[in-house]
C-alpha positions in Angstrom: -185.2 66.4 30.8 -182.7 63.6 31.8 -180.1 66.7 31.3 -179.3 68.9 34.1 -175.5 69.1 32.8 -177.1 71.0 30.2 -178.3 73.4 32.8 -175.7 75.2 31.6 -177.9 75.9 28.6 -179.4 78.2 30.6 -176.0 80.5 29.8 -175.1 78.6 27.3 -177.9 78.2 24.6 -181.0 80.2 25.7 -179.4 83.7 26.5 -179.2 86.1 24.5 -175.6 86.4 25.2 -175.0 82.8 24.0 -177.5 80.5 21.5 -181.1 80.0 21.5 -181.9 76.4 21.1 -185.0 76.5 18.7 -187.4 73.6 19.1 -186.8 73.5 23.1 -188.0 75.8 25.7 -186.8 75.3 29.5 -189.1 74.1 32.0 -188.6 77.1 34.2 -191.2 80.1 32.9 -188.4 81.9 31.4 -187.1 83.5 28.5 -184.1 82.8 27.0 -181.4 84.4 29.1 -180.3 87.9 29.3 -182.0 89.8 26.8 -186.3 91.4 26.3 -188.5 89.0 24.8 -192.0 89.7 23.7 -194.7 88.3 22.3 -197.6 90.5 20.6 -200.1 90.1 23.2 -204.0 89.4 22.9 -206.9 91.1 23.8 -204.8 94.7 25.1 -206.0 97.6 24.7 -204.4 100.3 23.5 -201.8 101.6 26.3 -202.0 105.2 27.6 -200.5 107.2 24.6 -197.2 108.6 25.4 -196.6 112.0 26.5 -195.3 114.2 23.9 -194.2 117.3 26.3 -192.3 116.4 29.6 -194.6 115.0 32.5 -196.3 117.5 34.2 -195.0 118.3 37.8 -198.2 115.6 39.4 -196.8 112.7 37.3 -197.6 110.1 39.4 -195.7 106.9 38.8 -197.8 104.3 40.2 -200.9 105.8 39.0 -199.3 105.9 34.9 -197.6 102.2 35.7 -201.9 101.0 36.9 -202.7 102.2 33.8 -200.5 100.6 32.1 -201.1 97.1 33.5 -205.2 98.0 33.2 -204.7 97.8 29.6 -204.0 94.1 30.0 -207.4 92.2 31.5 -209.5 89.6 31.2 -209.0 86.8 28.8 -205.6 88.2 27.9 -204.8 88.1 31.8 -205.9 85.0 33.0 -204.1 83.4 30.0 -201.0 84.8 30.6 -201.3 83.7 34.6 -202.4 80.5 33.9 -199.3 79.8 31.4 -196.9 81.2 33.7 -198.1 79.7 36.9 -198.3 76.4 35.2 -194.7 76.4 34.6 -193.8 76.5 38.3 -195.4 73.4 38.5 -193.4 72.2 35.1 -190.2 72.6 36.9 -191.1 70.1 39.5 -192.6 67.4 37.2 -189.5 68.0 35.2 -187.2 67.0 37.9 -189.5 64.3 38.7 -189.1 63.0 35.0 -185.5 63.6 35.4 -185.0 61.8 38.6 -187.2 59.2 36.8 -185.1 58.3 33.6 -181.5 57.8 36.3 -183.7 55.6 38.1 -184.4 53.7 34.9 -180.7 53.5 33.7 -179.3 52.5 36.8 -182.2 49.7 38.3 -182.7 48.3 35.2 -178.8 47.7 34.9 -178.4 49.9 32.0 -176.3 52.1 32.7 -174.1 49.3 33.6 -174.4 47.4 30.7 -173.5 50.4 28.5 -170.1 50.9 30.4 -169.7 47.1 30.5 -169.7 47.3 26.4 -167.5 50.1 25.6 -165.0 48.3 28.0 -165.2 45.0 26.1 -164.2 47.7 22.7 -161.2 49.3 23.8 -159.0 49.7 26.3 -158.1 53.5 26.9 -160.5 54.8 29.9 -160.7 57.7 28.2 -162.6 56.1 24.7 -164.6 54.3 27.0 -166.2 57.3 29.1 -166.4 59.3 25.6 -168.3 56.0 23.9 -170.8 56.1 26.8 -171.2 59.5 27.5 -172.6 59.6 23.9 -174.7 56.4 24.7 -176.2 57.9 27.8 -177.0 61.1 25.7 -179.0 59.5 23.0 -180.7 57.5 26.0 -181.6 60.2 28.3 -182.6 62.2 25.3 -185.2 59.3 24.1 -186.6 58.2 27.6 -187.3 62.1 28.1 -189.3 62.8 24.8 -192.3 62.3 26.0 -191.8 64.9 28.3 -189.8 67.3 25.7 -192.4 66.7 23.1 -195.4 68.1 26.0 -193.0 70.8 27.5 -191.6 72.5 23.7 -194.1 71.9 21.3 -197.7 70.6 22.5 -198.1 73.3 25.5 -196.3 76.0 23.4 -199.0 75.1 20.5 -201.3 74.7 23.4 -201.4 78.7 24.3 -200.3 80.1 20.8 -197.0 80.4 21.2 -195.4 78.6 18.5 -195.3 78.9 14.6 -193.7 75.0 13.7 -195.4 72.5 12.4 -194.5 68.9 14.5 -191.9 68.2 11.5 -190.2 72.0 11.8 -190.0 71.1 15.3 -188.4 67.9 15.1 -186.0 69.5 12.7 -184.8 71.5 15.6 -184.9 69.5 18.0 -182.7 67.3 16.7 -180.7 69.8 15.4 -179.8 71.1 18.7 -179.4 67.5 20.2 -176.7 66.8 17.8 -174.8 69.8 19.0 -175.5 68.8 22.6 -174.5 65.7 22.0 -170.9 67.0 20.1 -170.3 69.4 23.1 -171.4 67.6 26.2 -169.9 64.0 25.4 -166.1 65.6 25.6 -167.0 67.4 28.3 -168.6 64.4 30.2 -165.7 62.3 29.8 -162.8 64.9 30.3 -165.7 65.8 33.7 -164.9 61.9 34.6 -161.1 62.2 33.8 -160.8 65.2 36.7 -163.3 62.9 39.1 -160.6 60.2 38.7 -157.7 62.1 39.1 -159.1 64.0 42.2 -161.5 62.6 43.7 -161.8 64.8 46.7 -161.4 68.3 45.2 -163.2 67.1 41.8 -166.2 69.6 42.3 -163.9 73.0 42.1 -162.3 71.6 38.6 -165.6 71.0 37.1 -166.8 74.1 37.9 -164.1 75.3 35.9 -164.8 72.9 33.3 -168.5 74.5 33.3 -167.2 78.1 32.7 -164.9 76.8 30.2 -167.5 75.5 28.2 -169.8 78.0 28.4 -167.2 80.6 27.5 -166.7 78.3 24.2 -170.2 78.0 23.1 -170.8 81.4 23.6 -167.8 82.4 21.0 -168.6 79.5 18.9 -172.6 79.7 18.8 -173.0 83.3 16.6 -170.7 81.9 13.8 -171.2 78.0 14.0 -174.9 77.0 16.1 -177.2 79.3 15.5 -177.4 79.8 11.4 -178.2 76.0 12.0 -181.7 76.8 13.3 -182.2 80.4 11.5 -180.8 82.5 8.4 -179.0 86.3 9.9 -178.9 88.2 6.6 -177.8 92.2 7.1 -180.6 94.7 8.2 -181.5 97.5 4.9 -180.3 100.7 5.2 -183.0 102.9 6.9 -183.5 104.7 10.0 -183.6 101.5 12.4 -180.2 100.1 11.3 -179.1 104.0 11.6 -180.7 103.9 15.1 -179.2 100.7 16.4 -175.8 101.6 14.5 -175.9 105.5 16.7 -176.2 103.7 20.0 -174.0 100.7 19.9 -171.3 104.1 18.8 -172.4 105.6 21.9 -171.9 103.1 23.9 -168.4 101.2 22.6 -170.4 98.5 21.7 -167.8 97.0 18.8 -170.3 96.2 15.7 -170.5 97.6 12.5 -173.6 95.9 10.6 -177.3 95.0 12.3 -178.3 91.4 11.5 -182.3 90.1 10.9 -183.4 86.6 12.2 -186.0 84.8 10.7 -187.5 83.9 14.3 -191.1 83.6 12.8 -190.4 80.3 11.3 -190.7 79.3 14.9 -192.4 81.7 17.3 -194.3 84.8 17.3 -191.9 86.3 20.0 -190.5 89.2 20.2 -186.2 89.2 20.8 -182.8 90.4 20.1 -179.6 90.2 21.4 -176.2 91.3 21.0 -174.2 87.8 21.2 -170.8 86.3 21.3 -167.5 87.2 22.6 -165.0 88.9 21.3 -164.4 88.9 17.5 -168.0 87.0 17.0 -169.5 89.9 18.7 -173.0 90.6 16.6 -176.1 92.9 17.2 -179.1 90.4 15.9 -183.0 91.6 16.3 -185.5 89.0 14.7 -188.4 89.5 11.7 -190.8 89.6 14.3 -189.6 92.9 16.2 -189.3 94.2 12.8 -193.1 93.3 12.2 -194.4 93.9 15.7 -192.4 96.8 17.2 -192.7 100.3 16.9 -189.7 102.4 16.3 -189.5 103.4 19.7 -190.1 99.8 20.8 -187.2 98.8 19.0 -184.9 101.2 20.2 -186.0 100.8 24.0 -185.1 96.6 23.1 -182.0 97.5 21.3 -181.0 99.8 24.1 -181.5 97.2 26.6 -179.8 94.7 24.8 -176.8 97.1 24.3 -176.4 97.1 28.1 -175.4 93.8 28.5 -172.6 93.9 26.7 -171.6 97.1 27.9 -172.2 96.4 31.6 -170.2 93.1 31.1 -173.2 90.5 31.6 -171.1 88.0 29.4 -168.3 87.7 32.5 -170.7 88.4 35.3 -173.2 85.3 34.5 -169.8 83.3 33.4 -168.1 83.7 36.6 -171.6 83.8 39.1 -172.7 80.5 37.4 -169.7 79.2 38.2 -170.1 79.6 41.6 -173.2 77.6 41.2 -172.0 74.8 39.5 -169.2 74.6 42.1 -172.2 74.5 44.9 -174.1 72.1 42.5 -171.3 69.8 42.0 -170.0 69.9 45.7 -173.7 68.7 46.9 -173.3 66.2 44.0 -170.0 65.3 45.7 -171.9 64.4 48.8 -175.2 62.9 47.7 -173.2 60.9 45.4 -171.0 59.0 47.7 -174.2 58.1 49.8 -176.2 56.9 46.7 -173.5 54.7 45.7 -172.4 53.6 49.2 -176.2 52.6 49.3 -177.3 51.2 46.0 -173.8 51.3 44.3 -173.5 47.3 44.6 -177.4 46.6 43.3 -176.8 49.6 40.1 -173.5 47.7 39.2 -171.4 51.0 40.0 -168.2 50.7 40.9 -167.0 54.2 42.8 -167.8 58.1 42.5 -165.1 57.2 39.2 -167.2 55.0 37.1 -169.3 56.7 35.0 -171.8 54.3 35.1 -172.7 56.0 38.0 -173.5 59.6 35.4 -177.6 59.1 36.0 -177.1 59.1 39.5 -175.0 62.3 39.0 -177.4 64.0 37.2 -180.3 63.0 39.2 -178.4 64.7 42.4 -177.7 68.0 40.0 -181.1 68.2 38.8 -182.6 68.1 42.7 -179.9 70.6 43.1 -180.7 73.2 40.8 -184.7 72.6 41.3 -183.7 73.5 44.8 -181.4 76.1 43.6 -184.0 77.7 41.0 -184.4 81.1 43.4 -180.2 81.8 43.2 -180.2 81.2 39.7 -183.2 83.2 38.5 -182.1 86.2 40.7 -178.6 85.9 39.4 -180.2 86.2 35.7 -182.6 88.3 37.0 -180.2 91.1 38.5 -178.2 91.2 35.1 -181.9 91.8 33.2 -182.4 94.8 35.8 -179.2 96.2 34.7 -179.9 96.3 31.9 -183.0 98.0 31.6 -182.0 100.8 33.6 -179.4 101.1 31.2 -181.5 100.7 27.8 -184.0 103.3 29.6 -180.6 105.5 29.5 -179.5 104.6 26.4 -182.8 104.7 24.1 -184.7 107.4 26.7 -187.6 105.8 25.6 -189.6 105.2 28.4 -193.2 104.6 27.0 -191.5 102.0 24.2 -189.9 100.3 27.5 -193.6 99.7 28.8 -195.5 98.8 26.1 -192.7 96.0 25.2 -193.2 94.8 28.5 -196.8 94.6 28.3 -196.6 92.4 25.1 -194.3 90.1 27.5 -197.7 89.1 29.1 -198.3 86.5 26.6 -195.9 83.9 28.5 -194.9 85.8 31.9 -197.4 86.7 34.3 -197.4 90.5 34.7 -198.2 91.3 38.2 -197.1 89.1 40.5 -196.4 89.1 44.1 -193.1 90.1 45.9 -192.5 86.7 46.9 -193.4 84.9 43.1 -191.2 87.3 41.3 -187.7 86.4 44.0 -188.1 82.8 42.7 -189.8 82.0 39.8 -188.8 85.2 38.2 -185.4 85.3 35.8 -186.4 88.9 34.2 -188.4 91.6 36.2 -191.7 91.7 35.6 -193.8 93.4 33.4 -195.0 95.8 36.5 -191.5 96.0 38.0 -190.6 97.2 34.2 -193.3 99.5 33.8 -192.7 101.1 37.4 -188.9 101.4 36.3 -190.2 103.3 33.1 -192.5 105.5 34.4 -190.1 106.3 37.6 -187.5 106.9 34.6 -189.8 109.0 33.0 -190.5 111.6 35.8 -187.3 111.9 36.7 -185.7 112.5 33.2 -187.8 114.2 31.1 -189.3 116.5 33.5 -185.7 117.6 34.3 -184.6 120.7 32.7 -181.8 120.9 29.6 -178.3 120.7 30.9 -177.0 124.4 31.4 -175.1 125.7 28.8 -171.5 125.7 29.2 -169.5 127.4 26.1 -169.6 130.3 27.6 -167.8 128.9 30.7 -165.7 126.9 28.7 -164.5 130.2 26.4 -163.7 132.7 30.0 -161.4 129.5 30.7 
C-alpha cells in the first residue's frame, strides 16, 4: 500500500476507461473506475418482472424502486453491508500501513542507504534517482504484502468474491507489479528531475506529469497491459454482437468488432468497458456478463458503457484528476518541507531534492488522498451518473438497468444514507440506480410515439 503515486491507478489501471489490474483490488469499496460492475448476487429473489406494456398512468417510482431493493434481504443484505462498510475502515488502516512502511525506510536509514549506493555506481543524477526509484518500488511493494495479500486475495476469498487460486493470484500480482514498476520508476525519477529544477513551482509540473502518464497508459493498456492478465478473442456473430455493434453506430462510438474477456479466471463479477484512446479504442464485455446477464442486462451495461466514451469521460477524469494531483502535490509541497526541516537531519535527507526523502513524499500523498477520498469518489462518481442516464437512453432498458444494479449488491452496499453515498461512494448506488431507472421508465415509456411528420415534411 506503500504506493499512493499509484493512486493514479485509480484512472489509470482500474477504470474501465484504462486497465484493470487483476490480482489487486483498491482499498476504497470501489469498482474499477468508470464503467457497471456486477456480481451475481446471493440469496435475491426474483425482481418484479418487467412491464411489457407502458407503465400505467399510477406508476409510482419509489414504490417499483422498494420493490426492487425488497428483493435483496436478509443474508444476502447484511453480507453485502458488512463487505462494504468494512472497506471504509480498509482505507484508513491502509493509510496507516502506508504511513507505516515511509516510517520504516526513512528511521531505519534505508531509504538513505539505498540513495547512498546508487551514488557510489554512477555519476549522472538522473541514473541514480531511476536506480532507486526501482529499489524503493520492490521495497514498498514487499513491506506492504502482508497487507496486499489480506486486502486482494484473503478478504476477497473471504466473502466469495474471487475465483484464483493463491498461485493465479500471485501470477498477477506480480504481473502488474512489473508494469508498475516499468512505468512508475521513469516517472519517479523524471518527478525528481522537475523538483530539482523548480523547486517552488514543482507541484503544477507534476501534475502534468500525472496527466501525462495516465493519458499513456490508457492508450498503451488495451494493446500492451491487459492481454497480460486475460485473453480478448472477438465476440460470435449473433444478436449481442449485432446489439452492441447497433448502438456503438448510433452513438459515433468508432469500433467495428466486440471483444470477450475471460474475467472468470479471476472473479465472478460482472464488467465491460469501452477502453483506450484513440486508435486502441475497443468495446470489451467479459465471459461472465455473457454467462450471467440477460439480453437486456447486457444491453443496459453496454449502453452505459457507450456513454463514457461518448460523453468524453476519458478527458473529463484526465483533466479533473489533474487538478487533484496538483492539490495533492501542493500539500505535499508543504508537509514536505516541514517533515524534512524536522527529521530531515535524523532520516539522512538532504532537501525537498533528494529522493531519499520519496517515503516521506508518499506518506504526505497518501494522508492527502485518504483525506481527499470524498472529491475523488464524487468526481468518479459524477462521470458514472452520466453515464447511466445515458445507457438508460441509449439501451431504453430500464428494468435490465435495475436488476444489474441489484446484482452490484454483492460488494457495494445498496441502500445507503445520503451522507455514506457523498464519500465513500465512486458509482451511485444500487437504490440511486434503480430510482434513476424507474424515474426513466415513467417518463419514457409511458410517453406517447413521436407524431408523425412525413406528411409535414411532403406540404414543405
Amino acid at each position: 500500500m506503500q504506493r499512493p503515486i499509484l493512486w493514479v491507478g485509480a484512472a489509470l489501471f482500474l477504470s474501465a476507461l484504462s486497465l484493470p489490474v487483476a490480482g489487486s483490488q483498491a482499498a476504497a469499496p470501489q469498482a474499477a473506475g468508470p464503467g457497471i460492475t456486477a456480481t451475481e448476487a446471493t440469496d435475491v429473489a426474483a425482481p418484479p418482472a418487467a412491464e411489457a406494456a407502458a407503465p400505467a398512468p399510477a406508476f409510482d417510482v419509489e414504490l417499483e424502486t422498494q420493490r426492487y431493493l425488497a428483493t435483496v434481504s436478509g443474508e444476502a443484505r447484511a453480507k453485502s453491508d458488512a463487505y462494504f462498510e468494512g472497506g471504509y475502515w480498509m482505507l484508513l488502516w491502509g493509510t496507516l500501513w502506508a504511513l507505516a512502511v515511509a516510517w520504516v525506510l526513512l528511521r531505519f536509514g534505508i531509504s538513505a542507504r539505498v540513495r547512498g549506493w546508487m551514488e557510489a555506481r554512477t555519476k549522472r543524477r538522473w541514473l541514480q534517482n531511476l536506480g532507486y526509484a526501482a529499489v524503493y518500488l520492490v521495497l514498498a511493494t514487499l513491506l506492504s504484502l502482508p497487507w496486499t495479500l489480506y486486502e486482494s486475495f484473503f478478504r476477497e476469498h473471504q466473502y466469495g468474491l474471487s475465483n484464483q487460486s493463491f498461485g493465479e493470484w500471485l501470477r498477477d500480482f506480480s504481473i502488474s507489479e512489473v508494469v508498475n514498476l516499468v512505468l512508475l520508476a521513469p516517472a519517479l525519477a523524471v518527478l525528481y528531475a522537475i523538483i530539482r529544477r523548480a523547486q517552488r513551482t514543482w507541484w503544477v509540473w507534476g501534475a502534468g506529469l500525472a496527466v501525462v502518464l495516465i493519458a499513456f497508459a490508457s492508450f498503451i493498456a488495451p494493446v500492451f497491459i491487459q492481454p497480460l492478465f486475460n485473453s480478448y478473442t472477438p465476440l460470435a456473430e449473433g444478436p449481442v454482437r449485432e446489439q452492441v455493434l447497433s448502438m456503438a453506430r448510433a452513438n459515433g462510438v468508432p469500433a467495428d468488432n466486440v471483444y470477450v474477456v475471460d474475467a472468470s479466471r479471476q472473479t465472478s463479477r460482472i464488467s465491460a468497458n469501452v477502453s483506450g484512446l484513440g486508435s486502441t479504442i475497443r468495446i470489451s464485455l467479459n465471459d461472465n456478463l455473457l454467462n450471467q446477464g440477460s439480453p437486456e442486462e447486457i444491453k443496459a451495461v453496454m449502453g452505459h458503457e457507450l456513454g463514457h466514451y461518448v460523453l468524453d469521460h476519458s478527458l473529463f477524469l484526465l483533466m479533473s484528476f489533474g487538478l487533484v494531483f496538483a492539490a495533492g502535490f501542493a500539500f505535499v509541497h508543504f508537509g514536505l518541507k516541514w517533515l524534512i526541516a524536522r527529521h530531515g537531519e535524523r532520516w539522512g535527507v538532504r532537501g525537498l531534492d533528494d529522493i531519499a526523502g520519496l517515503p516521506a513524499l508518499i506518506a504526505v500523498l497518501s494522508v492527502f488522498f485518504f483525506l481527499a477520498t470524498p472529491v475523488t469518489n464524487t468526481i468518479t462518481r459524477t462521470a458514472e451518473t452520466q453515464a447511466d442516464i445515458f445507457g438508460l437512453n441509449a439501451a431504453r432498458e430500464p428494468d435490465g438497468f435495475a436488476t444489474t444494479a441489484l446484482k452490484l449488491s454483492t460488494y457495494r452496499k445498496l441502500n445507503p444514507s445520503p451522507l455514506e453515498e457523498i464519500i465513500f461512494f465512486d458509482h451511485p448506488s444500487g437504490a440511486s440506480r434503480i430510482r434513476m431507472s424507474m424515474r426513466w421508465k415513467a417518463e419514457n415509456l409511458s410517453a406517447p410515439p413521436p407524431a408523425d411528420t412525413t406528411a409535414v415534411g411532403m406540404a414543405q
